[in-house]
C-alpha positions in Angstrom: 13.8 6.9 13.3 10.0 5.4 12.9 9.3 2.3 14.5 7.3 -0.3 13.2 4.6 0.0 15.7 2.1 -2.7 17.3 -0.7 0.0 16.7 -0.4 -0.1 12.9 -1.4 -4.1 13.0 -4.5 -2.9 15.2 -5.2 -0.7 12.6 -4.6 -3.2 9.6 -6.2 -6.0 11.4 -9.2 -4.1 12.0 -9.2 -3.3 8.4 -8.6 -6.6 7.0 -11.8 -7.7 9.0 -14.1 -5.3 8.0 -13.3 -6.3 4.4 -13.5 -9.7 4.9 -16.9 -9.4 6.5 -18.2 -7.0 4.0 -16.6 -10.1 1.6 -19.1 -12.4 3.3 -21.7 -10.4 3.3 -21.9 -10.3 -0.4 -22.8 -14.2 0.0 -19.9 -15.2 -1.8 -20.9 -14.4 -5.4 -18.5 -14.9 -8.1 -16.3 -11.9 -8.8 -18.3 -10.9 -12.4 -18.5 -7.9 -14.2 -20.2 -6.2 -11.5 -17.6 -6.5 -9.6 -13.8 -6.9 -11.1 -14.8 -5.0 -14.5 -14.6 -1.6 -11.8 -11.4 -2.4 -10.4 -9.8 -3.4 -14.0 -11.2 -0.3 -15.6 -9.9 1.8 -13.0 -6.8 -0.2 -12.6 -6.1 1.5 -16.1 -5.5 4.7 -14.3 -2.1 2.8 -12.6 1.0 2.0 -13.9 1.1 -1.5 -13.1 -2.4 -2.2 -14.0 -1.7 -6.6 -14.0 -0.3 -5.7 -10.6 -3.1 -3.8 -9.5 -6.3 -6.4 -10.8 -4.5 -9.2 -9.1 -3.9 -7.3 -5.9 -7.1 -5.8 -5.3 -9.8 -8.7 -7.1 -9.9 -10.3 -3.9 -11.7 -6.7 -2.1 -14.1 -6.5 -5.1 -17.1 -7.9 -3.5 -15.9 -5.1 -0.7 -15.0 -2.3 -3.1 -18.2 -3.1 -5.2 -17.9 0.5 -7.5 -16.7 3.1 -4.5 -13.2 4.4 -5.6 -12.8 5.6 -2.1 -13.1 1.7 -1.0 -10.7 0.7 -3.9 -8.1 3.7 -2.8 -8.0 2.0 0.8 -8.4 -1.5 -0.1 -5.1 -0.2 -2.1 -3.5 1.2 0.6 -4.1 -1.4 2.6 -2.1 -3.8 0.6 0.5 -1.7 0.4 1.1 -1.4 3.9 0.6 -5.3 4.6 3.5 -5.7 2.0 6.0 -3.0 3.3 5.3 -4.2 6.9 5.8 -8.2 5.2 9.0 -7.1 3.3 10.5 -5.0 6.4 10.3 -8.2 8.3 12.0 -10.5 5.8 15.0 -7.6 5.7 15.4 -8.0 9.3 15.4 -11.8 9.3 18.0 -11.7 6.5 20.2 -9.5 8.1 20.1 -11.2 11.1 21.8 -14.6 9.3 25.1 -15.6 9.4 27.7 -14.8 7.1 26.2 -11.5 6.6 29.1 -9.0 5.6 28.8 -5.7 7.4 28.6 -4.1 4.4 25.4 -5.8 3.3 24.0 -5.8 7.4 24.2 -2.1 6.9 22.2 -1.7 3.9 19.3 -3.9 5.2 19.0 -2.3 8.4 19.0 1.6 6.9 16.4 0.3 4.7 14.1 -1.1 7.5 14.1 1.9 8.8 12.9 3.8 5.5 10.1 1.2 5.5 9.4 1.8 8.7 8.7 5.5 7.5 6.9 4.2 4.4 4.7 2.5 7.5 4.4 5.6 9.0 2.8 7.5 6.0 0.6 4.6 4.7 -1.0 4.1 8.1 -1.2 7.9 8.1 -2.8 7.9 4.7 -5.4 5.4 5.7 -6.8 7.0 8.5 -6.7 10.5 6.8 -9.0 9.1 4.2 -11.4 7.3 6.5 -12.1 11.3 7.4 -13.0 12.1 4.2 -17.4 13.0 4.2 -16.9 13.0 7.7 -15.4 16.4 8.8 -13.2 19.3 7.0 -12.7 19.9 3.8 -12.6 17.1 1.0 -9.7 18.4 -1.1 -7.5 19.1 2.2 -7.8 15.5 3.6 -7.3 13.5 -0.1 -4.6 16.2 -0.6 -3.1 15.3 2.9 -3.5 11.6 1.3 -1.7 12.1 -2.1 1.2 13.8 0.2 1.8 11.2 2.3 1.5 8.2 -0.3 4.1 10.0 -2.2 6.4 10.1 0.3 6.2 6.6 1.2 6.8 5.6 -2.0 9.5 8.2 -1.8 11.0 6.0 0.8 10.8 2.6 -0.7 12.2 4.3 -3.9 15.1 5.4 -1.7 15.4 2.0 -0.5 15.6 0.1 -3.7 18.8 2.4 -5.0 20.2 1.7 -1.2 21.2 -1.7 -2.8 23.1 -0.5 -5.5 26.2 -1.7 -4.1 25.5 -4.4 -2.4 26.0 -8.1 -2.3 24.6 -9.9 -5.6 22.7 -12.7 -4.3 21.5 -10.3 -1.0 20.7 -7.0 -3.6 18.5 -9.3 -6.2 16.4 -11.4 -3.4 15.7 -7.8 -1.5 15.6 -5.6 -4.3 13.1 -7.5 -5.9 10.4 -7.2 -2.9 11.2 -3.7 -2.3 10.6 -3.1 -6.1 7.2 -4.9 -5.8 6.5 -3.1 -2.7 7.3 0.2 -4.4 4.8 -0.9 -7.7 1.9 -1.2 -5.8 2.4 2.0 -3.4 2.8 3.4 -6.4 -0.9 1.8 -7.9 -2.3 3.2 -4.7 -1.0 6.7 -5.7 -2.6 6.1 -8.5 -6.0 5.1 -7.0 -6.2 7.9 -4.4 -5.5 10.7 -7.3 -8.7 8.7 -9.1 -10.7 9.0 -6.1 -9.5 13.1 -5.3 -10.9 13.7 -8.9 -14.3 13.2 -7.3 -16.9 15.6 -8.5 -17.9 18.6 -6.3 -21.6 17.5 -5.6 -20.6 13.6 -3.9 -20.6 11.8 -7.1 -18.0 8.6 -7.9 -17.7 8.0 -4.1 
């Protein structure tokens, strides 16, 4: 069973910071069309393209045109909303009048996200590799595995609830559904990024 380790909030945290400070760095300039008109035109590449712009506009000053900075600003808010939506589960199915039945449910599917954790935070460090060391088609196909299989995971999650509860299924469904949209955005990122051209260009 994965565990939804301390480490990976090191991991995010650090993260987080270093887009925030890039963020500030920038000066604060308003997000214009050197800046969002990237991210919306590759958001096109996603299947949830609204979802993707208004998830990721706040990293553009960050992401500036680098697909590999959009593929892990992408990941990144994957991982901070499966880690967000794994706690809610396990605060829900820690209230009362719970039926066992719908208890059950919520803790199998904290421990899928816990292996959708698992992969993301692999992902992210696997791509931070890439230009450093190895080859750049093993460690952005080590990537697209791993994304896949955490949404994999939260896709397995969602039809956990088939059964369930009304009220318990709708409220949790819905988050694990929004989780699953934008793992599935950064999927869709990360295969932009792997379609990188031989020589270094579109970084």
């Amino acid at each position: 069973m994965a565990k939804l380790a301390p480490s990976v909030f090191s991991l995010l945290f650090l993260l987080l910071l270093t887009v925030a400070a890039a963020a500030a760095s920038a000066g604060g300039a308003p997000r214009g069309a050197g800046t969002t008109d990237f991210i919306k035109s590759s958001c096109r590449a996603t299947r949830y393209p609204a979802l993707c712009v208004d998830s990721l506009s706040v990293y553009a000053p960050a992401i500036k045109r680098s697909r590999r900075q959009l593929a892990q600003a992408a990941l990144a808010v994957s991982l901070v909303r499966v880690r967000s939506t794994a706690a809610f589960m396990t605060k829900t199915s820690k209230g009362s009048g719970m039926r066992a039945r719908d208890r059950a449910a919520l803790k199998d599917c904290v421990e899928t996200m816990g292996d959708s954790v698992d992969w993301l935070s692999k992902s992210m460090k696997e791509l931070g590799q890439v230009g450093l060391r190895g080859s750049f088609k093993l460690h952005v196909s080590n990537v697209e595995v791993w994304v896949s299989a955490a949404l994999t995971d939260e896709n397995t999650c969602v039809d956990g609830f088939a059964g369930v509860h009304d009220t318990v299924r709708a409220t949790v469904r819905a988050k694990i559904v929004n989780v699953a949209q934008v793992t599935s955005n950064a999927l869709a990122l990360v295969h932009l990024f792997a379609q990188r051209s031989p020589d270094g260009s579109n970084p």
